[in-house]
C-alpha positions as CSV (number, residue, x, y, z in Angstrom):
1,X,93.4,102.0,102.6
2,X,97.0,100.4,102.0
3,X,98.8,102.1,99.6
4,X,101.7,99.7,97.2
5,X,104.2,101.3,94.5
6,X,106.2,99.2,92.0
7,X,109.8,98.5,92.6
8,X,111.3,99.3,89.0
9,X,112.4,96.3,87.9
10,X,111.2,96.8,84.0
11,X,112.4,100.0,82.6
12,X,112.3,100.9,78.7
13,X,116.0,102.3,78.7
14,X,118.8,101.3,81.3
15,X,118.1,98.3,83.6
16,X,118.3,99.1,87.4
17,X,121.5,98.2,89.1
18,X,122.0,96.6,92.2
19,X,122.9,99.7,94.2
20,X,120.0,101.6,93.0
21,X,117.8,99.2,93.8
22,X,118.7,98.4,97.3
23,X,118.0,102.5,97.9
24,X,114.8,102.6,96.6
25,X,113.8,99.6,98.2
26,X,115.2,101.4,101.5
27,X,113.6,105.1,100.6
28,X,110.1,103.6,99.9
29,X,110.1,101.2,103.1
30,X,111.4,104.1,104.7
31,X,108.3,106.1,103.3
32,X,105.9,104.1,105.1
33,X,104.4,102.2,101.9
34,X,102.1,99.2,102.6
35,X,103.9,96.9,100.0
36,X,105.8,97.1,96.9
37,X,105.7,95.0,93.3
38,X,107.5,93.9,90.5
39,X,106.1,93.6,87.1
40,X,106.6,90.2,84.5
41,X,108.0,91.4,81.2
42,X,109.5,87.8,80.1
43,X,110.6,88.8,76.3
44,X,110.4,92.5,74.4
45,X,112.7,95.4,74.0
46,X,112.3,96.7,77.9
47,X,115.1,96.2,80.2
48,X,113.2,94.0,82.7
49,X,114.3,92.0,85.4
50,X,113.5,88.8,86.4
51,X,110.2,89.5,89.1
52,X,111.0,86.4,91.5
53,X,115.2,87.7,91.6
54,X,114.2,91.1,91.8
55,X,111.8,89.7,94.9
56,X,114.1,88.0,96.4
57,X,116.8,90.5,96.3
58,X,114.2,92.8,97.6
59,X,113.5,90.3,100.5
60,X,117.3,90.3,102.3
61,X,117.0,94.5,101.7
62,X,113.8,95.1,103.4
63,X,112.1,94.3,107.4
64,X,108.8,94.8,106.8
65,X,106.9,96.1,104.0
66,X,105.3,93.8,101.6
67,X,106.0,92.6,98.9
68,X,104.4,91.3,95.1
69,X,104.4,90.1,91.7
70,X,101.3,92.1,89.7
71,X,101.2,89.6,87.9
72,X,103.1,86.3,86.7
73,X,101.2,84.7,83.4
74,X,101.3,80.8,84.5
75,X,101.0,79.5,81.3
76,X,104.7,80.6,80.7
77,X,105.4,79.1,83.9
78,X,106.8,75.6,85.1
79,X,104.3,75.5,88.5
80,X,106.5,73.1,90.2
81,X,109.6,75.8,89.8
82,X,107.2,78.7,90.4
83,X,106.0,77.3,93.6
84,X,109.5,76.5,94.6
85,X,110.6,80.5,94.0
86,X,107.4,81.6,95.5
87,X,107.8,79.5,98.9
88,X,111.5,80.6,99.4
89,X,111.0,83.9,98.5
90,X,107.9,84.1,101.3
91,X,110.6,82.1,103.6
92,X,113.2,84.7,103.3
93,X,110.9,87.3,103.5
94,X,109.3,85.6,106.5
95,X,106.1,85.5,105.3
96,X,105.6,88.7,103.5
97,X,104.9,87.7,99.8
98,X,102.1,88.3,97.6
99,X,101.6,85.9,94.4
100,X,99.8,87.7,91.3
101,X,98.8,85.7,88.7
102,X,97.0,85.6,85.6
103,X,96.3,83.9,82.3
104,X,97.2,86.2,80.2
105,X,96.7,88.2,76.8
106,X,96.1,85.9,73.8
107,X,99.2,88.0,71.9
108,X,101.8,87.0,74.1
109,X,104.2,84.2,72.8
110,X,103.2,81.1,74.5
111,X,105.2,78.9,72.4
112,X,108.5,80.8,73.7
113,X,107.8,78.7,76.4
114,X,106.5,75.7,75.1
115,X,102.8,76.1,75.4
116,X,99.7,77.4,73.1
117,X,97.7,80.5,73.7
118,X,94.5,78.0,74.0
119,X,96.2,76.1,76.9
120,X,95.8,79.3,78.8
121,X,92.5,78.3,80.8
122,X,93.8,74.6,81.7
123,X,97.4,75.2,82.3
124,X,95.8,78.0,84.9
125,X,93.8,76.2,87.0
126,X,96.0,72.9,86.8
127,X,99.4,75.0,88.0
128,X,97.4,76.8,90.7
129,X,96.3,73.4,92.1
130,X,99.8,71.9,91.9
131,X,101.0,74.8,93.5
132,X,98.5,74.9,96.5
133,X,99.0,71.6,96.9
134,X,102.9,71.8,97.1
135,X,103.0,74.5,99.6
136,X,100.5,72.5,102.2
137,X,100.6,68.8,101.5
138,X,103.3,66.4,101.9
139,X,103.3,63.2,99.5
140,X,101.7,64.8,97.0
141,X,100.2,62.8,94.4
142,X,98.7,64.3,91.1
143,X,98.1,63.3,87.1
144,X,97.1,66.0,85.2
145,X,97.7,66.9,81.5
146,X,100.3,69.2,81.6
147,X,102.0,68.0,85.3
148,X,102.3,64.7,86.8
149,X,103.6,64.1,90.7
150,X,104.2,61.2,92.8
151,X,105.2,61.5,96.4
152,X,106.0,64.6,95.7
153,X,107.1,66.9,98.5
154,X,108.5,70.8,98.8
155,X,110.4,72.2,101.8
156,X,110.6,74.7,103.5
157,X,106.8,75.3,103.3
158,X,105.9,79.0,102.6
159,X,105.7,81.3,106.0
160,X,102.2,81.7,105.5
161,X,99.6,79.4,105.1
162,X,98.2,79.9,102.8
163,X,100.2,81.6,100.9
164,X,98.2,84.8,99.1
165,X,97.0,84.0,95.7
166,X,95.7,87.2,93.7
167,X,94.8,87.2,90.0
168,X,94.4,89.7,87.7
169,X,91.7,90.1,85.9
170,X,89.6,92.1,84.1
171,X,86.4,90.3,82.1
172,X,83.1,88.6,83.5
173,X,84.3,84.9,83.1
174,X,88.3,85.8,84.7
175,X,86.3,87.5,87.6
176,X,84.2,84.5,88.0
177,X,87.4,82.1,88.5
178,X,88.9,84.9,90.5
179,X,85.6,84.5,92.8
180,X,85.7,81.0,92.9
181,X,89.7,80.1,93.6
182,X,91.9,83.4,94.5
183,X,92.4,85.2,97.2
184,X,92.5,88.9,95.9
185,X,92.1,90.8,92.8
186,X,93.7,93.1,91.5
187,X,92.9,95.3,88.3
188,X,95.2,96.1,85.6
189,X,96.8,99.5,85.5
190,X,96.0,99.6,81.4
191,X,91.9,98.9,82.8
192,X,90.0,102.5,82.7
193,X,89.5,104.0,86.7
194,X,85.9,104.8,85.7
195,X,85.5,101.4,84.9
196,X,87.0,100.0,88.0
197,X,83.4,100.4,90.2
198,X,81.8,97.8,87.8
199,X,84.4,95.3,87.8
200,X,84.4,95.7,92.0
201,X,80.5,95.4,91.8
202,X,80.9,92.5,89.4
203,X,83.3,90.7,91.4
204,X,81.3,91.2,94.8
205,X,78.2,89.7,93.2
206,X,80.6,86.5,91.8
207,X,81.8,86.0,95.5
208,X,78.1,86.1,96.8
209,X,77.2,83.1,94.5
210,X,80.2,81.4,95.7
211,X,79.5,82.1,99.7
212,X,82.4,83.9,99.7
213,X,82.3,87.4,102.1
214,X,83.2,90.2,100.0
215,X,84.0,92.5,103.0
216,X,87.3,90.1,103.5
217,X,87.8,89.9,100.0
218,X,90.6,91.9,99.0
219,X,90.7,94.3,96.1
220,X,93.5,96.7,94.2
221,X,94.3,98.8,91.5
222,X,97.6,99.8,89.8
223,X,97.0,103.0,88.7
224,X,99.4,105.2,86.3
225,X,100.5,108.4,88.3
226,X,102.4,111.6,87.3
227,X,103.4,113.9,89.6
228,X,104.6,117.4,88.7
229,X,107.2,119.7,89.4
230,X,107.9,121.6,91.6
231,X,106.6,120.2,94.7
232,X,103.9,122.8,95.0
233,X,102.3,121.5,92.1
234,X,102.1,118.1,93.1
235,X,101.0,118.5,96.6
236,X,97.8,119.9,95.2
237,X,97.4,116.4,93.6
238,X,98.5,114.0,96.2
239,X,95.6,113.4,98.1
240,X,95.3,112.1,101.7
241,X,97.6,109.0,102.8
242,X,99.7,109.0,99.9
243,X,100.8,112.3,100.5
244,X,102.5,111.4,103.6
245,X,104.1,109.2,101.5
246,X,105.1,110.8,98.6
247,X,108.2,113.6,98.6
248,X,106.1,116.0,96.8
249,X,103.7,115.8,100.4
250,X,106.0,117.0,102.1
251,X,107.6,120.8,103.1
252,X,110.9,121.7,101.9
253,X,112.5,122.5,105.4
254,X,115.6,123.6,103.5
255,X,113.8,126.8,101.8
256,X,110.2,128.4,102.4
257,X,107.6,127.1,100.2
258,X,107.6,129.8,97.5
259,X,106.0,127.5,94.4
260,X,108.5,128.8,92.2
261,X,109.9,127.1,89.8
262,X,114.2,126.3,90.9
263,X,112.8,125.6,94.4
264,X,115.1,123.1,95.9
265,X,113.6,119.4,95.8
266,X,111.3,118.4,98.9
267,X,112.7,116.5,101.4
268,X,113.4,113.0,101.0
269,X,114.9,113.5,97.3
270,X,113.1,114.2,94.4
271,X,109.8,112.5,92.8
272,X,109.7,109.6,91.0
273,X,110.6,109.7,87.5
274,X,107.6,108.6,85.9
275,X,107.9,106.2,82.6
276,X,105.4,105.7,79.4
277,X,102.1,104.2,80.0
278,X,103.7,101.1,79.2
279,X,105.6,100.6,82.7
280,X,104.2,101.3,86.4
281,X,103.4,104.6,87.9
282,X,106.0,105.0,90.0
283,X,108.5,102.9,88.4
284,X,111.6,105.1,89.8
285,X,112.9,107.1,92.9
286,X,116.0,108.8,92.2
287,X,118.5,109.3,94.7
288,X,118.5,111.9,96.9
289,X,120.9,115.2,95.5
């Protein structure tokens, strides 16, 4: 099972510098993580990041892990500038991008951005198309209501072809449009884990009515995760593969492994710092001491 960890590009206190950043992004490559993802936090009182800088920045420090946005709202979004970031973002990376979209919470403010909470469901599907069809067509020629296009065309084309579409979502008629037009789900980190099981259920049955194999569909999770100090504590709740990623999985080869509290940190630094439910699980890896 691949295993992802958010980069910590949204913070509620101090906004991540550049030098920080880069050595996170190096420690949890480093670690052996499958991927890693940025949030979208556009207005509020959180020092967030741009997700699509924060990307790209992460693309010229990493080789090979991969990388996401979990998830951009697109009715906040321009498509045709979205599928511009998104396709030189997967260029730089050379082909390692994941896109995560969704529409959105009725609460957020649309009209920040020049559009209505009800235009959610159309401006949607009509970006995702224009998008698609900028990243694999030349000439492209749409009218729609909210974008229009004529011989329109978008170089360089993404790395991969498709590029990845995955939305979030979480209710029966957002899981039936992810069945029909993405390419992955994934469920919200605020979403209860005992109700993830349905959802996947739900979801598989939605991709059955559309002919759609849901063995090759793919399917995440963010999860919130706290892990304790000292490192004896949280190795007894790291399970499996992540503990072979995770700091507190590992010995201490500078000390025995006494379980006492003043142990030196693990190997590899110390845990991430974790933040309020509000932010990712592991939204920060501290430098090394």
């Amino acid at each position: 099972m691949p295993v992802a960890i958010q980069i910590p590009n949204v913070r509620p206190d101090e906004a991540i510098g550049a030098s920080e950043l880069a050595s996170t992004l190096k420690r949890v490559e480093d670690a052996g993580f499958d991927s890693a993802w940025v949030m979208e936090h556009a207005l509020g009182r959180a020092r967030a990041l741009d997700p699509l800088a924060t990307l790209a920045f992460a693309a010229g420090q990493t080789r090979s892990i991969g990388l996401g946005l979990a998830v951009a709202v697109l009715a906040v979004h321009q498509p045709v500038h979205l599928a511009r970031e998104a396709a030189t973002i997967d260029y730089l990376s050379d082909g390692r991008l994941t896109l995560g979209v969704g529409i959105g919470a009725s609460v957020l403010p649309y009209e920040a951005f020049g559009a209505t909470a009800r235009e959610r469901a159309p401006r949607f599907e009509e970006g995702l198309t224009v998008m698609r069809r900028l990243w694999q067509e030349q000439d492209v020629d749409f009218d729609g209501r909210f974008v229009s296009l004529k011989q329109a065309n978008m170089e360089p084309k993404p790395v991969q072809a498709p590029l990845p579409v995955w939305f979030g979502a979480g209710s029966s008629p957002a899981l039936k449009r992810t069945a029909r037009l993405a390419d992955g789900w994934i469920g919200a980190g605020s979403s209860r884990a005992s109700a993830f099981p349905k959802m996947v259920q739900e979801l598989r049955e939605y991709l059955e009515q559309e002919a759609r194999d849901p063995n090759e569909f793919p399917m995440g999770k963010r999860a919130y995760v706290a892990i304790d100090r000292p490192p004896a504590g949280g190795q007894r709740l790291v399970p499996g593969r992540l503990r072979r990623r995770h700091p507190a999985g590992r010995r201490d080869r500078r000390q025995p492994q006494s379980g006492r509290r003043g142990a030196s940190q693990p190997e590899g630094g110390p845990v991430p710092r974790c933040c309020s439910s509000a932010q990712s699980a592991m939204t920060r890896l501290n430098s090394s001491s």
